[in-house]
N, C-alpha and C positions, 0 to 999 in steps of 0.2 A: 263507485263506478257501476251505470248498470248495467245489467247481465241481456243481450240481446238473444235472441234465440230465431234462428230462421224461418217463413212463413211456407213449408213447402207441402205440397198433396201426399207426403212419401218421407217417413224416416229417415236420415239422417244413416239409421245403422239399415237401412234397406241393402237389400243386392244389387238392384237396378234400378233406371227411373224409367218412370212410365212411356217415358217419350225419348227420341235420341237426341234432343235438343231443349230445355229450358228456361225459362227467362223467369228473371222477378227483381224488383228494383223496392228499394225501402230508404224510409228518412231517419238517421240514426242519432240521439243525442250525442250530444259533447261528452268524452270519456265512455264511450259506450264498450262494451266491451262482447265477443262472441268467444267462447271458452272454447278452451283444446278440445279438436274434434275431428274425424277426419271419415271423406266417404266414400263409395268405390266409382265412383263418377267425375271428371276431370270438372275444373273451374275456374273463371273467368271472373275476376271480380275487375271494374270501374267504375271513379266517379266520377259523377257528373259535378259537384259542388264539394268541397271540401277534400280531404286525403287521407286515402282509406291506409291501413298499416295492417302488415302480415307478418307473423313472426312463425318462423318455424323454428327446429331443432339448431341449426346452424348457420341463419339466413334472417335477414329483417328487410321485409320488402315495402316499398312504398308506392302509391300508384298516386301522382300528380295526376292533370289535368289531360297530359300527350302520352302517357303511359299507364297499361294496366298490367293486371297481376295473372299470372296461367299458374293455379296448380293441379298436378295429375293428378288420377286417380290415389288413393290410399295414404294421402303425405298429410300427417297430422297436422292440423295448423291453429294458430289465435288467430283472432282477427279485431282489430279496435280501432278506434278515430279518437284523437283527442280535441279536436273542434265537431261540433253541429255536420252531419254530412249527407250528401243524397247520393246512392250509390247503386248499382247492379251487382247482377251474377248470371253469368251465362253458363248452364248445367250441359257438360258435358257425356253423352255415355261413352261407356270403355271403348267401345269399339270406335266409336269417331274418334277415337283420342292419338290415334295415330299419326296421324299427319304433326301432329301438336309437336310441341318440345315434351323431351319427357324428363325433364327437370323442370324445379318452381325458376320463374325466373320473371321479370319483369317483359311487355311485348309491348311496343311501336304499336299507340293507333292511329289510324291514318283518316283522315275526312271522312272517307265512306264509311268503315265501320262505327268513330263514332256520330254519324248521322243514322246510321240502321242501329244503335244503340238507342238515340233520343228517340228516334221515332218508336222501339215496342216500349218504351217508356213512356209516352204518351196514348200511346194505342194495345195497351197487355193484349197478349194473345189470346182469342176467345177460345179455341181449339187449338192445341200441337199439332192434333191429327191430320187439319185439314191441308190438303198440298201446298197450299197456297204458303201455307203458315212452317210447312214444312220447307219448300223451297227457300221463303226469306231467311232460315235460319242457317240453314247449310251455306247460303253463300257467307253469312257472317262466321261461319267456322271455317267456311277454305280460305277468308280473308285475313285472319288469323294466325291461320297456317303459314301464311304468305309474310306476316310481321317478323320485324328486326326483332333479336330474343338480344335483352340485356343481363345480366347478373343483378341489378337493380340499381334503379335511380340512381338513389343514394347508398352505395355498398357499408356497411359496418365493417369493425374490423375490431380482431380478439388481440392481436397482435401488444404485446407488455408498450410499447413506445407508443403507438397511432390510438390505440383506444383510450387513454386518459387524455391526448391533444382534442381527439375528436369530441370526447363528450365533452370537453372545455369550450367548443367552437357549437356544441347542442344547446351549451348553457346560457352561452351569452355570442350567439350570430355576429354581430358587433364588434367581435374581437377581430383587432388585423392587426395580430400578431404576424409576422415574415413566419416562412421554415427555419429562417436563420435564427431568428429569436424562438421558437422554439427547442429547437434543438439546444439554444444556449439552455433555457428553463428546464429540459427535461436530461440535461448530460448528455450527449449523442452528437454526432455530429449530422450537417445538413444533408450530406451525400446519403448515409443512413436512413434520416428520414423520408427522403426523395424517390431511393430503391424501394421501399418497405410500400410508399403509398402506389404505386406503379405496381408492387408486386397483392397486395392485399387490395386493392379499390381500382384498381386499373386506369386510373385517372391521377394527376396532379394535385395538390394538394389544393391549388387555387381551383381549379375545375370544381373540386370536392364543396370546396366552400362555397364559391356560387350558386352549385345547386341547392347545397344546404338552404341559402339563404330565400333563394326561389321557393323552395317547401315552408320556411317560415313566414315568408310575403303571404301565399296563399289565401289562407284565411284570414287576415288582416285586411285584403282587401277586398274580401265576398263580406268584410263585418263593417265596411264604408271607410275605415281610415284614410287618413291622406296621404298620398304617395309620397312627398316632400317629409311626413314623420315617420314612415317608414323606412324610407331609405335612409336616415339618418339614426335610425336606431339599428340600423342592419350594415351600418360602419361607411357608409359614402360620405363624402364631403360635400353631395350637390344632388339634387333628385336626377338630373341628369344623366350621372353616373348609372345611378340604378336602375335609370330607365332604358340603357343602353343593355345591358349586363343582361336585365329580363327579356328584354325584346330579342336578343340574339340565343339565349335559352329556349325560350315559349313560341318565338314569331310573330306572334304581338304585343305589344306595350302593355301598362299596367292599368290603363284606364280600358285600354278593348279587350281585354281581358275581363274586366271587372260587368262592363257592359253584356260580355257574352252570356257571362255566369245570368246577373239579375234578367236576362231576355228569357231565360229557360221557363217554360211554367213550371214553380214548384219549387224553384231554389229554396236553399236553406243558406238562411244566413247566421255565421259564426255565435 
């Protein structure tokens, strides 16, 4: 796995960053990995291609394509991709960190911010300093501010019953197992499993798996597959299906999806 390291003007174990706002965006291999580390400046990680993954002490965060990752200041964290990814980080200082959540949690992007994302992506900032540069960023941190805060995407869960079903449904998407047959396979009954997923994921079990399934379409479809084998290794009986399932997830289908991604300069494909 390689070992990634961040490109920034300022340590890592710094006090402060030079500016109250930073940007920097990188293309990360497949299985890339950023080690336990944590700094005193809040951050914003999104991607633009592929699905960045955060893991903290008792949280595994995902940032798909409509969502990205806030963490505060000082919250140790991994950080790795296991497909090909092009990704940002919006550097937060302590003091703007206020308005922010002050838990990691997954944030709602919304058209404009990531449009003022693509665009310092295309355009890096020549100067923090300059007002100019200074202005566009703050409005991208009060917009922020302004974002739906999720617990994450796709919540994990420690829980003895939901975390062997779950990684069962990591291992193989494909599976449409019921709750009912679960519950038969794991001794428990359905109402059990029903409370337990409401109370640990905050969503249904089916909910759960959709999305699941939507994080594993992803890069399968920035790496050109065909929607029709896709969705039929991802348990549909019809592309149709899956194309219904995605588009009411994402808000576009799986081919304007696919088109958005390769329209970016610079995509990375899986």
């Amino acid at each position: 796995m390689p070992i990634l390291r961040p490109k920034l003007e300022i340590a890592l174990s710094s006090p402060a960053l030079p500016a109250p706002v930073m940007f920097r965006s990188a293309h990360v291999p497949p299985q890339g990995l950023y080690p336990s580390h944590q700094h005193a400046w809040g951050e914003f990680v999104y991607a633009f291609s592929g699905v960045m993954e955060v893991k903290l002490a008792r949280q595994h965060l995902l940032a798909p394509p409509q969502y990205g990752i806030w963490l505060p200041p000082d919250v140790e964290h991994i950080g790795l991709n296991r497909r090909a990814a092009h990704h940002c980080s919006l550097y937060v200082a302590r003091d703007g960190c206020r308005a922010l959540p002050a838990v990691a949690c997954a944030l709602t992007v919304s058209p404009l911010v990531r449009a003022l994302l693509d665009h310092l992506r295309q355009q890096p900032p020549a100067s923090a300093d300059s007002p100019q540069q200074a202005r566009l960023m703050q409005v991208l941190v009060d917009q922020l501010a302004l974002a739906g805060c999720a617990n994450s995407y796709l919540p994990h869960a420690d829980d003895p019953l939901l975390a062997p079903m779950l990684q069962a449904l990591h291992d193989d998407p494909g599976d449409n197992r019921s709750l009912a047959d679960f519950a038969r396979d794991f001794h428990t009954t359905e109402r059990t499993l029903m409370r337990r997923c409401q109370r640990d994921l905050g969503m249904s079990l089916t909910e759960w798996r959709q999305r699941l399934r939507v994080v594993k379409a992803l890069p399968r479809l920035e790496a050109g597959d065909k929607v029709e084998t896709i969705a039929f290794d991802l348990g549909y009986g019809s592309a149709s299906a899956f194309i219904a399932m995605f588009r009411r997830l994402m808000d576009v289908t799986p081919d304007e999806y696919r088109k958005t991604v390769e329209g970016r300069p610079g995509a990375v494909r899986a």
